[in-house]
N, C-alpha and C positions, 0 to 999 in steps of 0.2 A: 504494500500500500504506500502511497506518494505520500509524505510529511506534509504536513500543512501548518502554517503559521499563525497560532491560536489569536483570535483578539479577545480579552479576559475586560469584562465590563463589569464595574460596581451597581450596584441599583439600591435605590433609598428601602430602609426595611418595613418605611409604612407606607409609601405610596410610591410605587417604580415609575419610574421616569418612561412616558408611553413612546419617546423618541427611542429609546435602547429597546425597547421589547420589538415595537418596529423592525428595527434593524434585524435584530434576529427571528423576526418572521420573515424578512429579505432573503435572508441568508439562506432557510429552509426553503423557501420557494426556488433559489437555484438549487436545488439537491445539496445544499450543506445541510454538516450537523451541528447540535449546538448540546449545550449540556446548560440545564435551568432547575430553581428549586421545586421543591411538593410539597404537600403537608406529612410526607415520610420521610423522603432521602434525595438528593439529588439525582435525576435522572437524565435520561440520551434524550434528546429530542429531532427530529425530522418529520418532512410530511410523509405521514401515514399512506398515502394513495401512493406516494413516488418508490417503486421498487427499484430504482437503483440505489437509493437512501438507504432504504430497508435492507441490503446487501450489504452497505459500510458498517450499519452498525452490529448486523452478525460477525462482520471481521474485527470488526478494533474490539470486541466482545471477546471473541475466539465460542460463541453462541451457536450449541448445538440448532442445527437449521430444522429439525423435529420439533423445536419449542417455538409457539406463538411469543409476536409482540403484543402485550396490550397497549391500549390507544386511552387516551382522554376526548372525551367530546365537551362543545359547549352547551349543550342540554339536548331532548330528546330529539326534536325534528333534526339534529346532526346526525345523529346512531341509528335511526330511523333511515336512512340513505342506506346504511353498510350492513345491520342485522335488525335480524327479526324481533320484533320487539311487541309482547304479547302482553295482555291487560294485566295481567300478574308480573309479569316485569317492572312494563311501568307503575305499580304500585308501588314497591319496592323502590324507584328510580324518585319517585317523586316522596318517598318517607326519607329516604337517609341520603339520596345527594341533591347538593353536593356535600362528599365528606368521602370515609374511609371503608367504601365498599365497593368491590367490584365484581359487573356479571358477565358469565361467558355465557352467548349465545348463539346460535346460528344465524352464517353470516351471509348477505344475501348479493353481496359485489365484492368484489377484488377491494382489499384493503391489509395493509398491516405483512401480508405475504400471501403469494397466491396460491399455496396448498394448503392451507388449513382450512377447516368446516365452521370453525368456529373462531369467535372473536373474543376476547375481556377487555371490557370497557369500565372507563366511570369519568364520574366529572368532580374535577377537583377541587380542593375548598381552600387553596392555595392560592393568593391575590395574582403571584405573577406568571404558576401555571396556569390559572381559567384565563387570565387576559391572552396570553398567550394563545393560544386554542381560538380564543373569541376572532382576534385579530388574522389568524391563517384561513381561519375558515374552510378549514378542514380538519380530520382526527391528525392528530397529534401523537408520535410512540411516547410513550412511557416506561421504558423498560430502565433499571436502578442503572446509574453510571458506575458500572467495578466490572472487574474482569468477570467473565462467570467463573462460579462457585467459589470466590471470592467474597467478602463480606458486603453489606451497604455501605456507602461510604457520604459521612455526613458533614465531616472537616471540608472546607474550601482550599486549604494546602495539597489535602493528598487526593484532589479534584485535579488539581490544577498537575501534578508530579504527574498522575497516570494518564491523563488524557491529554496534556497540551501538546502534544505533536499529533494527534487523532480526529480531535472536532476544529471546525471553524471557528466555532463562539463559546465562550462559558459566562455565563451573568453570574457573578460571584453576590451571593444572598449573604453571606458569612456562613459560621458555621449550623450547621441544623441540630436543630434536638432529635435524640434519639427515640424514635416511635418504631409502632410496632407496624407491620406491614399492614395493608387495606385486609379487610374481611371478603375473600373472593370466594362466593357463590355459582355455578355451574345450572345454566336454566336452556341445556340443546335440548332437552326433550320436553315438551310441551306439556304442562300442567305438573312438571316436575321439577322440585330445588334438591340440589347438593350442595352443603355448606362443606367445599374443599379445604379452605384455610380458614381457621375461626382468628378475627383480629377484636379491633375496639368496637365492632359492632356484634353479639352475641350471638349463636345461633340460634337460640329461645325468640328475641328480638325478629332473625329473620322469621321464620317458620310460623309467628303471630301476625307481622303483618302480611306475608305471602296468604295465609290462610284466609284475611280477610278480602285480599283480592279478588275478584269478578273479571 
C-alpha cells in the first residue's frame, strides 16, 4: 500500500468546527480514509457505498474479508436505502438510537462490501460522528481504528503512531473514555432478535421493547 501523508486536525470538544468535519467529508468522497471519534472508540471512516475504500480499510486493518463493516447512518430513511428495515426494527431504532446499539439486518443494495447478506448498522450519539454521516450523506464505516484482534484504541497518541502513514485524515477529539462496545442485536430473520453482544443496553431492555413492536 502507497504511504500517504496524514493531515491530523484538532476539533473543539463541544462544538466541532463544521469547516474540518467538511473537509473530511471531502476527503471521503475522493475515496480517502479518515479516522474520527464515537461514543466508544475511535474508528476508520470512509464512504460506505465506495468499495474501493472499503478494500483500504480491510488492508491497513490486515481485516479478515469474511467479517462485515458496520456502517452508521443519519436516521432511518438513510438504512432504509441499504437494508430491510421491519416495524420491529424500527421500534427498536426509534427507543434507543441514537446511542449504543447496533442491528444487523438484511441488506437490500450493495453497501459496506459486496458479499455479505447482511449489514450492522446504528446511529450515533457522538456530536462529531452523526455530523459526520449527516454531512456525507451516505453510511459511513464504522469499524474500531486498531489492527484486528488488537485492542480498541482510545488514546489520540497511539491513533496517530498506528495509523498516520495509512488514513488521509485523523480529527484528533483527545483522548476517549473507555466504554464498552454498542449492544449489537442480529434481526436477518424476520420476526426474530438475537442479542449477539450484550453492551450498555441490556438484553431484558431489548427483548421488552422488541416485544412490544407491531
Amino acid at each position: 500500500m502507497v504511504k500517504v501523508k496524514v493531515n491530523i486536525i484538532s476539533v473543539a470538544l463541544v462544538k466541532p468546527d463544521m469547516k474540518i468535519l467538511k473537509e473530511a467529508v471531502d476527503v471521503m468522497d475522493k475515496g480517502g480514509l479518515i479516522i474520527y471519534p464515537t461514543e466508544t472508540c475511535y474508528g476508520i471512516g470512509a464512504d460506505a457505498t465506495n468499495m474501493k475504500s472499503i478494500e483500504k480499510i480491510y488492508e491497513i486493518k490486515g481485516r479478515n474479508p469474511s467479517k462485515p463493516i458496520p456502517i452508521l447512518v443519519s436516521n432511518l430513511e438513510m438504512i432504509k436505502k441499504y437494508g430491510l428495515i421491519t416495524k420491529k426494527i424500527e421500534g427498536l431504532v426509534k427507543k434507543f438510537m441514537p446511542g449504543p446499539l447496533s442491528i444487523i439486518t438484511r441488506k437490500i443494495r450493495p453497501v459496506s462490501d459486496p458479499n455479505q447478506k447482511g449489514i450492522s448498522f446504528r446511529i450515533s450519539s457522538h456530536p462529531v460522528a452523526l455530523e459526520l454521516v449527516k454531512l456525507l450523506k451516505k453510511p459511513l464505516t464504522t469499524t474500531s481504528a486498531n489492527i484486528s484482534g488488537q485492542p480498541s484504541i482510545y488514546e489520540i497518541r497511539k491513533v496517530i503512531e498506528t495509523f498516520q502513514d495509512k488514513v488521509d485524515m485523523i480529527i484528533d477529539f483527545g483522548n476517549l473514555p473507555r466504554t464498552e462496545p454498542s449492544t449489537c442485536v442480529d434481526m436477518t430473520r424476520e420476526g426474530n432478535v438475537k442479542v449477539i453482544r450484550e453492551g450498555p443496553i441490556l438484553s431484558e431492555s431489548i427483548m421488552k421493547e422488541f416485544m412490544k413492536a407491531d
